[in-house]
Backbone as CSV, one residue per row, in Angstrom:
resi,resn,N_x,N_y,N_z,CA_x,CA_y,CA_z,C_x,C_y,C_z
1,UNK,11.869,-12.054,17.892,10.807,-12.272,16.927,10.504,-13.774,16.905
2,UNK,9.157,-14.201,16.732,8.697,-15.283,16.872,8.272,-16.239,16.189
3,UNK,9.250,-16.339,15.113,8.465,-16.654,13.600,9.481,-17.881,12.891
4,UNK,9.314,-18.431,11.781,9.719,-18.956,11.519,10.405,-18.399,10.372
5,UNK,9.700,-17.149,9.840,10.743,-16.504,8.807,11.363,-15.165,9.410
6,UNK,12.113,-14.801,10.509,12.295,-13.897,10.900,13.033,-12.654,10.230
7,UNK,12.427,-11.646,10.050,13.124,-10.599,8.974,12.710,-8.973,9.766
8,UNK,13.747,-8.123,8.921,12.743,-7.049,8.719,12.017,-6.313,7.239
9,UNK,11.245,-5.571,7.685,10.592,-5.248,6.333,10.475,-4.149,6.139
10,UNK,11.180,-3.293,5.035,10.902,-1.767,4.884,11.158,-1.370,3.741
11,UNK,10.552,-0.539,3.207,10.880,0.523,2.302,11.076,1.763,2.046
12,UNK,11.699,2.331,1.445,11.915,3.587,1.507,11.068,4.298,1.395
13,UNK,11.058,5.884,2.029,10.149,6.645,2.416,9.154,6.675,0.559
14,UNK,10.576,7.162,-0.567,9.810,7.684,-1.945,8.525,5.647,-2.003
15,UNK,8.678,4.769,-2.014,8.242,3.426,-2.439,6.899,3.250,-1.353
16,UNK,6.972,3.938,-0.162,5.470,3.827,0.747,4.502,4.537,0.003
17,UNK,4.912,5.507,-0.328,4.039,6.526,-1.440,2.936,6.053,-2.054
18,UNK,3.418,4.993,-2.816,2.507,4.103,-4.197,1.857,3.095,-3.933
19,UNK,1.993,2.820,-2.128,1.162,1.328,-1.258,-0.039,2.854,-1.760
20,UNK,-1.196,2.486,-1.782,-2.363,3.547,-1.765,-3.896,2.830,-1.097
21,UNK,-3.987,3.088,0.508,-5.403,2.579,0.193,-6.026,2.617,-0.209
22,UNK,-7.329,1.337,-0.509,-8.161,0.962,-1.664,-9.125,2.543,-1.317
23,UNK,-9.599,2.889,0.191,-10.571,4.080,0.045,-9.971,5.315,0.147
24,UNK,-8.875,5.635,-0.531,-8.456,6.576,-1.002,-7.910,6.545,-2.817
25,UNK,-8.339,5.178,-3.458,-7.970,5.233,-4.664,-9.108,5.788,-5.683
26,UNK,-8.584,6.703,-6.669,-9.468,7.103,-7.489,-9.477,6.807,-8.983
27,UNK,-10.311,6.231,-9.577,-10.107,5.978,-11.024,-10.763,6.975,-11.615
28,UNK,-11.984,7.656,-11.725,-11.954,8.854,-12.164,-12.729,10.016,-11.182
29,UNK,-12.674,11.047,-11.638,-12.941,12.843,-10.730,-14.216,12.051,-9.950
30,UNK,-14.633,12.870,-9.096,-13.657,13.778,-8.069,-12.477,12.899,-7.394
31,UNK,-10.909,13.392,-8.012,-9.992,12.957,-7.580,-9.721,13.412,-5.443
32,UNK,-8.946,12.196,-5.307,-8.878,12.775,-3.483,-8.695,14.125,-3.273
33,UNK,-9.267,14.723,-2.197,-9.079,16.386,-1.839,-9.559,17.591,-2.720
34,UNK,-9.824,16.712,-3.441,-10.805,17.432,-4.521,-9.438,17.988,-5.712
35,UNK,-8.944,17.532,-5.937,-7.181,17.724,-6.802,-8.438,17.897,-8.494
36,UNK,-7.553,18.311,-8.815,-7.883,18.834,-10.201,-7.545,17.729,-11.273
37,UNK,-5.787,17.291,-11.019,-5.488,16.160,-11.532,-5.505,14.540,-10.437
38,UNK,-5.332,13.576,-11.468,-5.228,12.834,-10.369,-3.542,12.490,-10.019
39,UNK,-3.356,11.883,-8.904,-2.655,12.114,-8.003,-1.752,10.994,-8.545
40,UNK,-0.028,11.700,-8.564,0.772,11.334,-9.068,0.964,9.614,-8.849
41,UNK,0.940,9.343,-7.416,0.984,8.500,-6.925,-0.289,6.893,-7.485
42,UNK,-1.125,7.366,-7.570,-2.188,6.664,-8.180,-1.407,5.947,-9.638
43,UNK,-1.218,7.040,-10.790,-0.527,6.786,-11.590,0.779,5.867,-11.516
44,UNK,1.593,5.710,-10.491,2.869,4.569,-10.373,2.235,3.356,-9.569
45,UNK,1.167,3.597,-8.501,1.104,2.440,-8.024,0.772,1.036,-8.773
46,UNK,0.549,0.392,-8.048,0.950,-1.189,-8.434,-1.144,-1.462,-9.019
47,UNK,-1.873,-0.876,-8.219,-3.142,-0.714,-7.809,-4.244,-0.722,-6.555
48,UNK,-4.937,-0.515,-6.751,-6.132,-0.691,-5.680,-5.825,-1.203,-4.451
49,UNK,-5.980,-2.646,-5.239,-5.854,-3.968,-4.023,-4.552,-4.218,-3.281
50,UNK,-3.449,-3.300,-3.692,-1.679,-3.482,-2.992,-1.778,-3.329,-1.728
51,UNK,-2.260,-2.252,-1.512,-1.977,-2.357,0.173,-2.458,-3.179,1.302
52,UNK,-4.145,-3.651,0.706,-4.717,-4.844,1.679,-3.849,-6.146,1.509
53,UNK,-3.241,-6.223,0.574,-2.805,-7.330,0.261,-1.123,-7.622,0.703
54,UNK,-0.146,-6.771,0.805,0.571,-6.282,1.636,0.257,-6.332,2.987
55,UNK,-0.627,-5.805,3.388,-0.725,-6.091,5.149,-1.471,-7.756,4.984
56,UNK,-2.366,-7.990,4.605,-2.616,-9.239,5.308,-1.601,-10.362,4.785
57,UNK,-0.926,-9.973,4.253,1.120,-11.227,3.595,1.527,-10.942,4.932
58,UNK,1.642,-9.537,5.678,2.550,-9.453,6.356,2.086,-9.550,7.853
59,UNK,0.820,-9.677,8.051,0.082,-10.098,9.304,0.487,-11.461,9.202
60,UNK,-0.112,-12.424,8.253,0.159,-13.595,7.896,1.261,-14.377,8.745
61,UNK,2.569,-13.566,8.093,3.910,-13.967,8.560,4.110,-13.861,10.122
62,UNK,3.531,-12.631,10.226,4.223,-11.923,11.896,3.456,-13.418,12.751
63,UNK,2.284,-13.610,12.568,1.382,-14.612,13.371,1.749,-16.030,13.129
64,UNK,2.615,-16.393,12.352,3.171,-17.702,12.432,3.739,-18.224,12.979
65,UNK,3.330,-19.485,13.513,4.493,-19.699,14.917,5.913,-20.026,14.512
């Protein structure tokens, strides 16, 4: 690895769950897949913007010399 902070990065399968992309997040009906309620996951995540923001921290890093 080529970096100056060399690591690895993971989380457990239940904690990927609640990363949610932004065009799959719903604030109100029609919830994704057409669900009746909204989706458990929506409810714990962090929000919206977590997952773009998560990958471009972690693009960030990987591309540092």
């Amino acid at each position: 690895m080529h970096s100056p902070y060399p690591m690895i990065f993971g989380l457990a399968n239940d904690e990927l769950g609640y990363i949610i992309p932004k065009c799959e997040w719903d604030s109100r009906p029609p919830w994704l897949q057409n669900r009746k309620q909204r989706w458990y996951g929506e409810v714990n995540s962090a929000g919206p913007e977590v997952a773009g923001t998560v990958t471009r921290a972690l693009v960030e890093l990987m591309q540092a010399p």
